[in-house]
gemmi code that builds the backbone of each chain (N, CA, C; Angstrom):
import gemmi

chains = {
    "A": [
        ("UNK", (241.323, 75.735, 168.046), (240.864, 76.104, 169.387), (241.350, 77.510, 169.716)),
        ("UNK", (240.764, 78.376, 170.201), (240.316, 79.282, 170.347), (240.992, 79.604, 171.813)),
        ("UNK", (242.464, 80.084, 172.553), (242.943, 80.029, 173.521), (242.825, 81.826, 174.298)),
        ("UNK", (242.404, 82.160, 175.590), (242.432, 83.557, 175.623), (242.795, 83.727, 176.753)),
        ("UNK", (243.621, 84.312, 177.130), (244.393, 85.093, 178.901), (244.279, 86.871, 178.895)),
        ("UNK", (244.138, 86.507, 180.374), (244.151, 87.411, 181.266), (245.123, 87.829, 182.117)),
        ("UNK", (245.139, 88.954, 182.666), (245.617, 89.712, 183.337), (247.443, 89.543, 183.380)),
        ("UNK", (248.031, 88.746, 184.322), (249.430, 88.799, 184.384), (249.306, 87.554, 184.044)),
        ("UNK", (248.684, 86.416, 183.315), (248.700, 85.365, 182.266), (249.184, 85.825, 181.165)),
        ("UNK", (248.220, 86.688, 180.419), (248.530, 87.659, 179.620), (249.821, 88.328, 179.718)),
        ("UNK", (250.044, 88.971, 180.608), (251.313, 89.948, 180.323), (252.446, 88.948, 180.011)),
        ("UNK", (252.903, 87.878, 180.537), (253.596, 87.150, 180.760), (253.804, 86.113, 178.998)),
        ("UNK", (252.432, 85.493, 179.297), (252.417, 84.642, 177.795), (252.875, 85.899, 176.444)),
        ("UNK", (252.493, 86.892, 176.428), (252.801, 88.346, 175.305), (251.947, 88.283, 174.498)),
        ("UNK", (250.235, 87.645, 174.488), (249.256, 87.921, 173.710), (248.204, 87.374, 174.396)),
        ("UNK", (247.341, 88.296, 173.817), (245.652, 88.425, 174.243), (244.759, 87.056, 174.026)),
        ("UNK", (245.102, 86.573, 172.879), (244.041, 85.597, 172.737), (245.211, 84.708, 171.389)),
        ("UNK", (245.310, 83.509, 170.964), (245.486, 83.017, 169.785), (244.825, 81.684, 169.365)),
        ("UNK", (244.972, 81.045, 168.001), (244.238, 79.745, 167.642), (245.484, 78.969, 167.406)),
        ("UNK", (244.936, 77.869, 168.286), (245.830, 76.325, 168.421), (245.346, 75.212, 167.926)),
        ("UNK", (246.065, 74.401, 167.233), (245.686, 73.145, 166.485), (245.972, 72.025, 168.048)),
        ("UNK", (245.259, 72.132, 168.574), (245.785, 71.053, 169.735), (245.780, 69.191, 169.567)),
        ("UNK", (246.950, 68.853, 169.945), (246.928, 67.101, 169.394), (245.807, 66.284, 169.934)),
        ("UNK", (245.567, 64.890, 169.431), (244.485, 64.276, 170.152), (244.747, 63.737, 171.407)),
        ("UNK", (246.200, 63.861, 171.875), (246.503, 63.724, 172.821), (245.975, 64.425, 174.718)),
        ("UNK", (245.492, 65.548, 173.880), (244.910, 66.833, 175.132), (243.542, 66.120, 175.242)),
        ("UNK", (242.905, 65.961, 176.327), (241.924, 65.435, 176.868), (241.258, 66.617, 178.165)),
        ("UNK", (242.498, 66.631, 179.019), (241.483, 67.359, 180.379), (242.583, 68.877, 180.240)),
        ("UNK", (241.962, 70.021, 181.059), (242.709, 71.039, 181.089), (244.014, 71.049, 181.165)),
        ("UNK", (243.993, 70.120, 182.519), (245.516, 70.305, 182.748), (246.540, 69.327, 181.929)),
        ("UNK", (245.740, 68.528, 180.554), (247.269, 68.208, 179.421), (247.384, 69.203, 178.884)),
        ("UNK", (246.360, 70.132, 178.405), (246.812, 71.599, 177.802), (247.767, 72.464, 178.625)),
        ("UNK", (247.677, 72.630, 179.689), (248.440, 73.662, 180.549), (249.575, 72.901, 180.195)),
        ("UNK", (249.875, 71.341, 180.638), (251.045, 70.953, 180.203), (251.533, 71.179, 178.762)),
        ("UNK", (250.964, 71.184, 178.023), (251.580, 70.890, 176.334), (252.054, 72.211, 176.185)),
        ("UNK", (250.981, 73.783, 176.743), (251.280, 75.029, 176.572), (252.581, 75.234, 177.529)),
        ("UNK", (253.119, 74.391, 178.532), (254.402, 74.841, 178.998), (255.514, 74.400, 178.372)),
        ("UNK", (254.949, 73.197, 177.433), (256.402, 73.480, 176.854), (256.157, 74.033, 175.285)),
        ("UNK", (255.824, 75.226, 175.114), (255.805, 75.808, 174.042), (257.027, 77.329, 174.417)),
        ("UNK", (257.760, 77.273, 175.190), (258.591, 78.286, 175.612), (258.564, 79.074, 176.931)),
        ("UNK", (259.366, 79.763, 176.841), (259.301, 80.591, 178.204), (258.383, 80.855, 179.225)),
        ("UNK", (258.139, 82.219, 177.722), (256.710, 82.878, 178.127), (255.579, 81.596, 178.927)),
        ("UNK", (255.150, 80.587, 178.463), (254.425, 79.556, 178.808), (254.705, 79.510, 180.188)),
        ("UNK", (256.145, 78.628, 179.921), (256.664, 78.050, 180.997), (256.171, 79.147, 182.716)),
        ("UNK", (256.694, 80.309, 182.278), (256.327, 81.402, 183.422), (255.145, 81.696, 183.440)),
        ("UNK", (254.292, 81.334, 182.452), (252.939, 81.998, 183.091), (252.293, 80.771, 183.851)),
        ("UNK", (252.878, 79.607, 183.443), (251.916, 78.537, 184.481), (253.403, 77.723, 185.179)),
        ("UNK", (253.425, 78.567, 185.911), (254.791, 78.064, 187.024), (254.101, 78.024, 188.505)),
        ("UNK", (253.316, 78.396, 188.251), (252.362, 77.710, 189.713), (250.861, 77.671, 188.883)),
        ("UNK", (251.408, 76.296, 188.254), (249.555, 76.368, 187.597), (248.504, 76.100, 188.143)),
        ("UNK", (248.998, 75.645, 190.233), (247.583, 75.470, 190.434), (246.412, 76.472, 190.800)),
        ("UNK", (247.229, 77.747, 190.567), (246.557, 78.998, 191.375), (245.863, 79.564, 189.994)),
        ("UNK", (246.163, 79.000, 188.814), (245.513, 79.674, 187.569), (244.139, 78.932, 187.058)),
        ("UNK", (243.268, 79.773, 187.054), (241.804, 79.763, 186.774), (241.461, 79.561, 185.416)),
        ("UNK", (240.463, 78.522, 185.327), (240.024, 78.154, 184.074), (239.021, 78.199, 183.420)),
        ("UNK", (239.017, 78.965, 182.482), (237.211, 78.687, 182.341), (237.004, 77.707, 180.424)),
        ("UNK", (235.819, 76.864, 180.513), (235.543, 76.321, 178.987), (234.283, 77.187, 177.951)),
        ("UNK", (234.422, 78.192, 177.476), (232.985, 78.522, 176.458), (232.757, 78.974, 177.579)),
        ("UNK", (233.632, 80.213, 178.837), (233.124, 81.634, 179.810), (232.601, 80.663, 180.752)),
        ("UNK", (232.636, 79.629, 181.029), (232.036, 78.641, 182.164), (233.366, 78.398, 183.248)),
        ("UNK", (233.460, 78.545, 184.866), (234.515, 78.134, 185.197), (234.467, 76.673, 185.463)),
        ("UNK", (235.818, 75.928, 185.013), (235.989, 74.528, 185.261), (236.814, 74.607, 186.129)),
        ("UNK", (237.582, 73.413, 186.654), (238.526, 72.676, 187.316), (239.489, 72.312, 186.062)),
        ("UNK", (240.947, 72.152, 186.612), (241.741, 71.264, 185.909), (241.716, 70.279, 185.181)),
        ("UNK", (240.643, 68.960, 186.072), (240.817, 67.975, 185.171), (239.122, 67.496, 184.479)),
        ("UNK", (238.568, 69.370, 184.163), (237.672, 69.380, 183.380), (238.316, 68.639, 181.809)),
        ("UNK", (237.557, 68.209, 181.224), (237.247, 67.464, 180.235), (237.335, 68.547, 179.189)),
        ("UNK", (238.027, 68.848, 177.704), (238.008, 69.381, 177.025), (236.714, 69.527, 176.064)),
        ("UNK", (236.441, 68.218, 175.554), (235.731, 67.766, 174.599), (235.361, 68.722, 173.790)),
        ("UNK", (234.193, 69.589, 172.876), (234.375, 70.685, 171.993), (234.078, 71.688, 172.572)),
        ("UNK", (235.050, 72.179, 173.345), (235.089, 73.650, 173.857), (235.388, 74.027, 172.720)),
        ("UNK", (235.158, 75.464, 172.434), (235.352, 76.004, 170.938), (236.724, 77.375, 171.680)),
        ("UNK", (236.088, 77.935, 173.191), (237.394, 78.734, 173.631), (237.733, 78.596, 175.274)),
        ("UNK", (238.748, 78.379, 175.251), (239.545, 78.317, 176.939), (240.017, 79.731, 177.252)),
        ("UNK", (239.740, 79.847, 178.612), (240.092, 81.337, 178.715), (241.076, 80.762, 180.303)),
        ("UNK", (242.339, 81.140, 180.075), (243.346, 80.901, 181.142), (243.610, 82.559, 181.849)),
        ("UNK", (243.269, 82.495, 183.489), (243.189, 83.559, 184.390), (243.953, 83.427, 185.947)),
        ("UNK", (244.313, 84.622, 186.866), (244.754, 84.401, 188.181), (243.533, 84.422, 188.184)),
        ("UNK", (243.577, 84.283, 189.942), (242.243, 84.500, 190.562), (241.862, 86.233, 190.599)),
        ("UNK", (240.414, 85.782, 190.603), (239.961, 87.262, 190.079), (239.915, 88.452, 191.589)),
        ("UNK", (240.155, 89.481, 191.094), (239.919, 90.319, 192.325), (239.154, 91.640, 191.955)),
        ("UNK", (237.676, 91.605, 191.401), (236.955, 92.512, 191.244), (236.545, 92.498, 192.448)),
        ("UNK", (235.226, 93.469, 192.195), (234.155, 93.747, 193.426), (234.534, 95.422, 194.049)),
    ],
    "B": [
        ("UNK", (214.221, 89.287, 188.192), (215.119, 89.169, 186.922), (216.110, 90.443, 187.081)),
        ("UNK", (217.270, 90.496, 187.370), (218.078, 91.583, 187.791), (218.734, 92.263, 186.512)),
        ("UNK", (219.257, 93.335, 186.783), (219.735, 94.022, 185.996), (221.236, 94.123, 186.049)),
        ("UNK", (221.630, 93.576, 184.653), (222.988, 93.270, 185.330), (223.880, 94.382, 184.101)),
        ("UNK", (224.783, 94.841, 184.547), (225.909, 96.005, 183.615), (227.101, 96.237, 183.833)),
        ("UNK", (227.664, 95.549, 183.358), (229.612, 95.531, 182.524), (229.504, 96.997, 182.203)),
        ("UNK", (229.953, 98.123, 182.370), (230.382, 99.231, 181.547), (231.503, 99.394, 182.766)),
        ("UNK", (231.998, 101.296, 181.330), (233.228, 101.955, 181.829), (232.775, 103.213, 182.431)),
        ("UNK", (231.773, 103.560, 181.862), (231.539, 104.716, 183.186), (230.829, 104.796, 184.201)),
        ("UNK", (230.796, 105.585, 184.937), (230.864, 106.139, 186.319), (228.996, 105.339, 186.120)),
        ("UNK", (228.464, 105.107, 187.559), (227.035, 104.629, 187.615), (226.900, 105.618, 189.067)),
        ("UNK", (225.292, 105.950, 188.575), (224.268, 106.637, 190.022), (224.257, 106.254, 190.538)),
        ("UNK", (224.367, 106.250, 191.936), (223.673, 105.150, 192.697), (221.912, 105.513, 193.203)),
        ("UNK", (222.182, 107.096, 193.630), (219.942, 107.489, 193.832), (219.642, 107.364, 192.214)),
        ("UNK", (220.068, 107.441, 191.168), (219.092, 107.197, 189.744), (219.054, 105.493, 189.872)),
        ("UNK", (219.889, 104.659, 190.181), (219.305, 103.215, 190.336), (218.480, 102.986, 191.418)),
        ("UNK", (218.475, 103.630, 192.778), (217.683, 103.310, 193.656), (216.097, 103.517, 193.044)),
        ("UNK", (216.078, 104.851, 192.370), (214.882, 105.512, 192.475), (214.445, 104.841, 191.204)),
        ("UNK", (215.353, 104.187, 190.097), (214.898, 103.322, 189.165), (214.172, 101.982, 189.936)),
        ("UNK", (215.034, 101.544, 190.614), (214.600, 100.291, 191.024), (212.845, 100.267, 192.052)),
        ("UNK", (213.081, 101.311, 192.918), (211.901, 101.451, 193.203), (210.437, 101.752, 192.428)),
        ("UNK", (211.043, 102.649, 191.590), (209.808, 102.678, 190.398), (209.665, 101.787, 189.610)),
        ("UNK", (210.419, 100.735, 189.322), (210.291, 99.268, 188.756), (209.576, 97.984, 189.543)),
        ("UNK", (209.885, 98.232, 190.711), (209.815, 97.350, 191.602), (208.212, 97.424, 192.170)),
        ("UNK", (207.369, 97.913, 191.995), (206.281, 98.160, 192.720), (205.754, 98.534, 194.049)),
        ("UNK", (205.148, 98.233, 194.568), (204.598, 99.215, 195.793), (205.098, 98.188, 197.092)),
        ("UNK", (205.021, 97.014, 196.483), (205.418, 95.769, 197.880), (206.497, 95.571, 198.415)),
        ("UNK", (208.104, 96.717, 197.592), (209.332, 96.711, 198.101), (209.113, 97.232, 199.786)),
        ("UNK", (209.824, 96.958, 200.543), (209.901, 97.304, 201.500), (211.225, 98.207, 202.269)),
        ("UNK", (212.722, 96.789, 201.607), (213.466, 97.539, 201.550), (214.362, 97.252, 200.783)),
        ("UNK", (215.073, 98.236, 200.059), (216.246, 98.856, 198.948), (218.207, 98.487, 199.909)),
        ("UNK", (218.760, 97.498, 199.653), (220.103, 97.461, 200.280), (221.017, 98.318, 199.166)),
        ("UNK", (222.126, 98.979, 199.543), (222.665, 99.405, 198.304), (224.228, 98.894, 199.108)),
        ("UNK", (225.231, 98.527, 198.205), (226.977, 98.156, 198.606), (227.240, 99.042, 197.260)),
        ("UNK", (228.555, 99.747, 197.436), (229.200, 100.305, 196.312), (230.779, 100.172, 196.797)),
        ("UNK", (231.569, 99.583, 196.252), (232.805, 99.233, 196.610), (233.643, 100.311, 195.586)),
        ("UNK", (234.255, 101.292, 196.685), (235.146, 102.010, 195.600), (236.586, 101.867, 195.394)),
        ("UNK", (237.043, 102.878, 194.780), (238.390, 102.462, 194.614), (239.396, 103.347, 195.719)),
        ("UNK", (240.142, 102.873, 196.393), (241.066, 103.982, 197.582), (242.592, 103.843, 197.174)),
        ("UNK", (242.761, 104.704, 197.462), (244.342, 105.397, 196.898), (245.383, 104.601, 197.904)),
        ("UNK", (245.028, 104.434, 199.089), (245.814, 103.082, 199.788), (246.994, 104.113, 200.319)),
        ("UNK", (246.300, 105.453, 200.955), (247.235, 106.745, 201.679), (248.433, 107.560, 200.808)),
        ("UNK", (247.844, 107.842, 199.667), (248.121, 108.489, 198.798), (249.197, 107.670, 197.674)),
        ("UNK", (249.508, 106.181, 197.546), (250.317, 105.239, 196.888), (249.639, 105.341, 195.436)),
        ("UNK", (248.189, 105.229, 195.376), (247.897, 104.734, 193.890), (247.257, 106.001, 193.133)),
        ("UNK", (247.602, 105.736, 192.101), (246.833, 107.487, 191.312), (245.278, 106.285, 190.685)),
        ("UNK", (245.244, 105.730, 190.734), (244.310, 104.302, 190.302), (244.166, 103.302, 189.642)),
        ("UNK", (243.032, 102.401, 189.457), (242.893, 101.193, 189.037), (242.678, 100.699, 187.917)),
        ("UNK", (243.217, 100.336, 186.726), (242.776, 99.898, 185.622), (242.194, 98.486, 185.844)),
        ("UNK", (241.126, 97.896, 185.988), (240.141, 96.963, 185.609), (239.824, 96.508, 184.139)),
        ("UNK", (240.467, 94.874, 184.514), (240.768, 94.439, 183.249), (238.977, 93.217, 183.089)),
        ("UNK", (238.264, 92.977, 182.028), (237.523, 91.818, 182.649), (237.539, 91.111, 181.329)),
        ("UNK", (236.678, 89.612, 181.556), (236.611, 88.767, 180.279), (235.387, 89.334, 180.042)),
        ("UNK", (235.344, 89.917, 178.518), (233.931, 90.410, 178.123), (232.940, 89.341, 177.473)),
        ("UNK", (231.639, 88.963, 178.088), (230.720, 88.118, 177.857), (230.464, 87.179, 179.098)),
        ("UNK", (231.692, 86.540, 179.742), (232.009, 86.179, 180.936), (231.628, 87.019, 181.914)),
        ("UNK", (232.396, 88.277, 181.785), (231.920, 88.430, 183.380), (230.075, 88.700, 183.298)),
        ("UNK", (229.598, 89.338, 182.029), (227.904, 89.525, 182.437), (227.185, 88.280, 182.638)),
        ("UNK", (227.604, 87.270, 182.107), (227.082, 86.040, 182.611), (227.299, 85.491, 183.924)),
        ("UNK", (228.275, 85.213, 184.259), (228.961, 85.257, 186.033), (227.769, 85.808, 186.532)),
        ("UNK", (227.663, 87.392, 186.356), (226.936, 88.676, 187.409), (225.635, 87.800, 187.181)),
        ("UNK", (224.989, 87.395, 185.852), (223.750, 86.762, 185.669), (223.699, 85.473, 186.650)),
        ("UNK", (224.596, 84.734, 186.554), (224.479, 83.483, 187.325), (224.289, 83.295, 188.998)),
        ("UNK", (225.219, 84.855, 189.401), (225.307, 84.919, 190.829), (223.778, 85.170, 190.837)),
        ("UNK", (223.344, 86.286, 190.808), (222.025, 87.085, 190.395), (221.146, 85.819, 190.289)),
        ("UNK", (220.781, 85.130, 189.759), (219.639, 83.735, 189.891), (219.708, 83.154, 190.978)),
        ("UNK", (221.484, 82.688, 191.405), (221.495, 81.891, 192.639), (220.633, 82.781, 194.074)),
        ("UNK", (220.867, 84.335, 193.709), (220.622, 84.557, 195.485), (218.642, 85.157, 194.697)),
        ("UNK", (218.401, 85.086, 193.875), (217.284, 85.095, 193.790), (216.362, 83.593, 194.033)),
        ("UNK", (216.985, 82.579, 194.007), (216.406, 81.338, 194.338), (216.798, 81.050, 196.042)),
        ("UNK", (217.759, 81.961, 196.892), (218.211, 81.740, 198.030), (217.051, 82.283, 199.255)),
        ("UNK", (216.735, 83.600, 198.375), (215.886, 85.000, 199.306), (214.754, 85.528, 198.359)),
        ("UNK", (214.008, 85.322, 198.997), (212.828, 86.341, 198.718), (213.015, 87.424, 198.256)),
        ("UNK", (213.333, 87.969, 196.686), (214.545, 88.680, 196.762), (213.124, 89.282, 194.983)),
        ("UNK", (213.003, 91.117, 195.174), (211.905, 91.182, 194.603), (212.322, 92.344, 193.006)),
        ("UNK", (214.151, 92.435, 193.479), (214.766, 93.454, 192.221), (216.161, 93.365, 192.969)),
        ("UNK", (216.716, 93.089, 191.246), (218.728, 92.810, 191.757), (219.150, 93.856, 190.766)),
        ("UNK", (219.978, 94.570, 191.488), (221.080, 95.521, 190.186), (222.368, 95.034, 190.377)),
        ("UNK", (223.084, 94.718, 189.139), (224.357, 95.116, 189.616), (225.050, 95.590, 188.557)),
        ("UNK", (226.171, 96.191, 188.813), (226.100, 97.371, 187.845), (228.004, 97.456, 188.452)),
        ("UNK", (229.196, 96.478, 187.250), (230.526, 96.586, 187.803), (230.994, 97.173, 186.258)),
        ("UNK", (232.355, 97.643, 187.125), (232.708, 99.241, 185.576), (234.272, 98.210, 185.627)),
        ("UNK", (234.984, 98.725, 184.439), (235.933, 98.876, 183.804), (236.689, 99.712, 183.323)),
        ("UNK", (238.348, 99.287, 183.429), (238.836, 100.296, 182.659), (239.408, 101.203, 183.975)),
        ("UNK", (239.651, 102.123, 183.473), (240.473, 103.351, 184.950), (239.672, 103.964, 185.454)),
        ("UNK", (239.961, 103.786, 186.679), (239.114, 104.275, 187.836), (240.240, 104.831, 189.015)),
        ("UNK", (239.694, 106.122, 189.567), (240.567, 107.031, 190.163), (240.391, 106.593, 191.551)),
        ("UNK", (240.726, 107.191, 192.683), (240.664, 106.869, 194.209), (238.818, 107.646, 194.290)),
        ("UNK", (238.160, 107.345, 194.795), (237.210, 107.686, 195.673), (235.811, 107.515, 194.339)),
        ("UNK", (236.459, 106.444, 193.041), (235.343, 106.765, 192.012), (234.514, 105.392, 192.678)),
        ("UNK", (233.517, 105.233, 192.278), (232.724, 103.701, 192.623), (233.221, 102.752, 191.282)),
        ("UNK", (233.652, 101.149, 191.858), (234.144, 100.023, 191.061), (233.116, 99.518, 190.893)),
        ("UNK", (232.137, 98.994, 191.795), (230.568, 98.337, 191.422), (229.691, 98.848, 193.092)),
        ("UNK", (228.557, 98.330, 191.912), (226.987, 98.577, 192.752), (226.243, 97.365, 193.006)),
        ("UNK", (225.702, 97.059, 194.134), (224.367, 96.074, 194.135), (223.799, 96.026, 194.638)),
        ("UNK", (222.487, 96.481, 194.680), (221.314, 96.452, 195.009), (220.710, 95.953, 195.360)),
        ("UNK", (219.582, 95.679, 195.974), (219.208, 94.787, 196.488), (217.618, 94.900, 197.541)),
        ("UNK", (216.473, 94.159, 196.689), (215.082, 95.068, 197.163), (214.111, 93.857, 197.329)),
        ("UNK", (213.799, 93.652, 198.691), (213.123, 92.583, 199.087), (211.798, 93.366, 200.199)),
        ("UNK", (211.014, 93.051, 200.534), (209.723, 93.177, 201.476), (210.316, 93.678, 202.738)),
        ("UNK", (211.371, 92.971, 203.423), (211.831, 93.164, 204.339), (213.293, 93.235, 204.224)),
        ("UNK", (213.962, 93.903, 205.509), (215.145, 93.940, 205.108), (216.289, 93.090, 205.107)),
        ("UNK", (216.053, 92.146, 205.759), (216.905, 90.511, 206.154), (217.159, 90.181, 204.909)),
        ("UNK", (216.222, 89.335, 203.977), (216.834, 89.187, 202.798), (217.557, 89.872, 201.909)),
        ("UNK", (217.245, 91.296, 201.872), (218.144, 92.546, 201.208), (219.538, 92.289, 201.099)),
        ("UNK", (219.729, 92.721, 203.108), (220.887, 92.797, 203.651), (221.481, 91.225, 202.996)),
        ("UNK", (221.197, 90.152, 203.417), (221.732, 88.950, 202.951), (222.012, 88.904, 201.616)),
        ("UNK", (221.259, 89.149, 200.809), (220.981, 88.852, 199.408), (222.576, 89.308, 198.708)),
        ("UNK", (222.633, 90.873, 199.271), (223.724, 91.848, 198.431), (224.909, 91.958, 199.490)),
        ("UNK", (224.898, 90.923, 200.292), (226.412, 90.438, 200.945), (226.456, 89.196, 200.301)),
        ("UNK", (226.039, 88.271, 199.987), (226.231, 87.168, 198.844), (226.681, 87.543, 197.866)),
        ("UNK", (225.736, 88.571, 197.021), (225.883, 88.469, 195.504), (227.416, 89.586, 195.575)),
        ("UNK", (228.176, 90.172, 196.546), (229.764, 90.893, 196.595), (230.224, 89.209, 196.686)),
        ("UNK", (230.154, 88.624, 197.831), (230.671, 88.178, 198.241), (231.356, 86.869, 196.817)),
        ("UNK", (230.129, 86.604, 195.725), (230.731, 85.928, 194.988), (231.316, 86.341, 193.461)),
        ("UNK", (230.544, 87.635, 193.728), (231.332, 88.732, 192.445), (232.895, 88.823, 192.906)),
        ("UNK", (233.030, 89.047, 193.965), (234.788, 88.919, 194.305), (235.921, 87.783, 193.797)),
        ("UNK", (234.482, 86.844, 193.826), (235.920, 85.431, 193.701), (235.238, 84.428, 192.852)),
        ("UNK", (234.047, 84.976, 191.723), (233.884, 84.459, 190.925), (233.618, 85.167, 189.021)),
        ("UNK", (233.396, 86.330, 189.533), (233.377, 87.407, 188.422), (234.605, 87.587, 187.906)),
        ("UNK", (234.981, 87.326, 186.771), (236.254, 87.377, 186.241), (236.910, 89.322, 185.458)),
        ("UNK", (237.396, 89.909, 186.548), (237.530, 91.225, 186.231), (238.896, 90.996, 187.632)),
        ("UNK", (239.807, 91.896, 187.020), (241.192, 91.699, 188.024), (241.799, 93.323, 187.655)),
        ("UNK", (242.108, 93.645, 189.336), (242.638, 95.099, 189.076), (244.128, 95.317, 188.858)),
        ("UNK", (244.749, 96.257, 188.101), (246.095, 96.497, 188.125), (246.162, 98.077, 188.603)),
        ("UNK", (247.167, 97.845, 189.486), (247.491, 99.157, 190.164), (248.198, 99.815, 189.295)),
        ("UNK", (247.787, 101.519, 189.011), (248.277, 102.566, 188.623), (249.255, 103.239, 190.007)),
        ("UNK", (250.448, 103.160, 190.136), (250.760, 104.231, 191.084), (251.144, 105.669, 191.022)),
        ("UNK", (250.803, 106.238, 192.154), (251.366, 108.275, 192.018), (252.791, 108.071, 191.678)),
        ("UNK", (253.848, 107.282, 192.145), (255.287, 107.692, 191.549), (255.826, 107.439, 190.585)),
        ("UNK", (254.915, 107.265, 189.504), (255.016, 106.336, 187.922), (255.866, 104.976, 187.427)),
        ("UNK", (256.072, 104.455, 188.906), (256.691, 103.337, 188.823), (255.735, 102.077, 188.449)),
        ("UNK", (255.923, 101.472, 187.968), (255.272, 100.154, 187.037), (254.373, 99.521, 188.536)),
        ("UNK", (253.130, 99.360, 187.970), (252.215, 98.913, 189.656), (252.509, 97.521, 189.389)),
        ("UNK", (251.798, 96.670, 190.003), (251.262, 95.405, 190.683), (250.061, 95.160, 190.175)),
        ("UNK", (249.772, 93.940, 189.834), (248.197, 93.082, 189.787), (247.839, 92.922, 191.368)),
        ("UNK", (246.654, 93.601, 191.788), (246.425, 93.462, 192.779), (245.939, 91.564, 193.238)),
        ("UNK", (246.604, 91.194, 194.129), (246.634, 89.539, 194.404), (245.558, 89.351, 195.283)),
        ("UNK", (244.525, 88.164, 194.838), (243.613, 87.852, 195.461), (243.688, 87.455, 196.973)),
        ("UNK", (242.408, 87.851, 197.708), (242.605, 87.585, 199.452), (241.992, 85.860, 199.629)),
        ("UNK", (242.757, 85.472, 200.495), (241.778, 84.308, 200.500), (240.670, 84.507, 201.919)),
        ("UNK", (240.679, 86.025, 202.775), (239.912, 86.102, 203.079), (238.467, 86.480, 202.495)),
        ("UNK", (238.612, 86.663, 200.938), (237.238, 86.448, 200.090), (237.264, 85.136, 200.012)),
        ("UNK", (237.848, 83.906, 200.092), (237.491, 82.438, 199.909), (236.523, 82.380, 201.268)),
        ("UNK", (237.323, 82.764, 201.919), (236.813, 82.607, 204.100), (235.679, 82.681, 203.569)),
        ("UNK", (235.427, 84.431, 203.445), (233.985, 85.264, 202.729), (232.476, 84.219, 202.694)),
        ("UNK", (233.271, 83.088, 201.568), (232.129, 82.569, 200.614), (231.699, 81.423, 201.325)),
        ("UNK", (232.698, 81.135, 202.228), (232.557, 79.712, 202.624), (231.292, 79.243, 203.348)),
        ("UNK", (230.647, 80.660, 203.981), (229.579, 80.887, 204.919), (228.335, 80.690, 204.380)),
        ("UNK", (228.248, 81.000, 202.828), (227.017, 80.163, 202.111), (227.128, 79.058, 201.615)),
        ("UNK", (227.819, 78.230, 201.744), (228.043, 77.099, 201.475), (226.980, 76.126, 201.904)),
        ("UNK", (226.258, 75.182, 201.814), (225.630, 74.333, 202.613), (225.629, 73.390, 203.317)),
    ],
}
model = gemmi.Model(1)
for chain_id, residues in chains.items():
    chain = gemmi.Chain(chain_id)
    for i, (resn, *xyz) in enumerate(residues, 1):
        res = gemmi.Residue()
        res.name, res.seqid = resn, gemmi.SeqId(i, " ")
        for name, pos in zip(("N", "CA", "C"), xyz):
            atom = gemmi.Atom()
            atom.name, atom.element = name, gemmi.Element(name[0])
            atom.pos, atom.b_iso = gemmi.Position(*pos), 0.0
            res.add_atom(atom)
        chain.add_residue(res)
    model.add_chain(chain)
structure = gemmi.Structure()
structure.add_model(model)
structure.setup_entities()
């Protein structure tokens, strides 16, 4: 799986994009956000208020307890402030 | 079917008008234009680096772009958001907006900001003049307020 962050997600986690073997255990977004916090620090701090962090499945935005099923890439974001 | 553009440099705004009108045919009536730039915030920021998800955000701009074309009578959409560094007084995005009359215009291209703000995935980081390390600029939730008004 195909994992990619943004902005101060990014700065925080210390990479752009990487590939994860995720267990069969991950089902909806938010067991991933959980499993990715305990992979260390960096994690831990980038989703320390995970409810304000934006999700999208294959560039689509979901909800939290969107459904994984074969997303091929998750893209973890703050809220956006273009325009 | 709108014209939608992710780039890093600078965009016209009279070469899109005068595009759009010569695209658009003789039945436009009227042309809305919004260009949201970037401001130095009283001389604090030297400017904005604009970060976005590439593929994401042109789809987003595509998706908003259908919704307010199925909302309004709505007869040519541009939108046209940049990336990358942008100085105080450069333009961040454009949208256009060309319907028969001007009600739908005006409506059309206060929607399609209104959900490019808080659904287009592009987030600014402040450059400041005293070379001290900026800030991710933090979302308003008066753009949530914003959206709430097309809601149904």
């Amino acid at each position: 799986m195909k994992l990619v962050y943004f902005s101060w997600v990014r700065e925080r986690i210390g990479v752009a994009e990487e590939e994860r073997d995720l267990p069969d255990s991950i089902h909806m977004v938010a067991d991933l956000i959980e499993w990715l916090i305990g992979h260390g620090e960096n994690y831990a701090y980038a989703f320390e208020n995970a409810q304000v962090i934006r999700v999208a499945i294959d560039k689509q935005h979901v909800p939290h307890d969107a459904p994984i099923g074969n997303a091929k890439e998750i893209a973890f974001f703050p809220p956006m402030t273009g325009g | 079917m709108a014209r939608v553009i992710v780039q890093r440099e600078a965009f016209d705004i009279a070469a899109e008008i005068a595009r759009m009108a010569a695209d658009g045919g003789t039945d436009i009536g009227a042309i809305v234009t919004f260009t949201g730039l970037c401001r130095s915030e009283k001389g604090v920021l030297a400017a904005l680096e604009l970060e976005h998800y590439p593929g994401m955000a042109e789809a987003e701009m595509e998706r908003i772009a259908r919704e307010a074309e199925g909302r309004w009578p709505i007869d040519a959409l541009t939108i046209i958001h940049r990336y990358g560094k942008i100085v105080p007084g450069e333009g961040i995005v454009l949208v256009l907006a060309a319907s028969a009359h001007r009600a739908a215009a005006f409506e059309a291209a206060e929607f399609l900001m209104d959900y490019l703000k808080t659904h287009a995935p592009f987030w600014k980081k402040e450059h400041r003049a005293d070379g001290q390390e900026g800030n991710w600029v933090e979302a308003h939730t008066r753009d949530d307020v914003a959206l709430g008004r097309w809601r149904d």
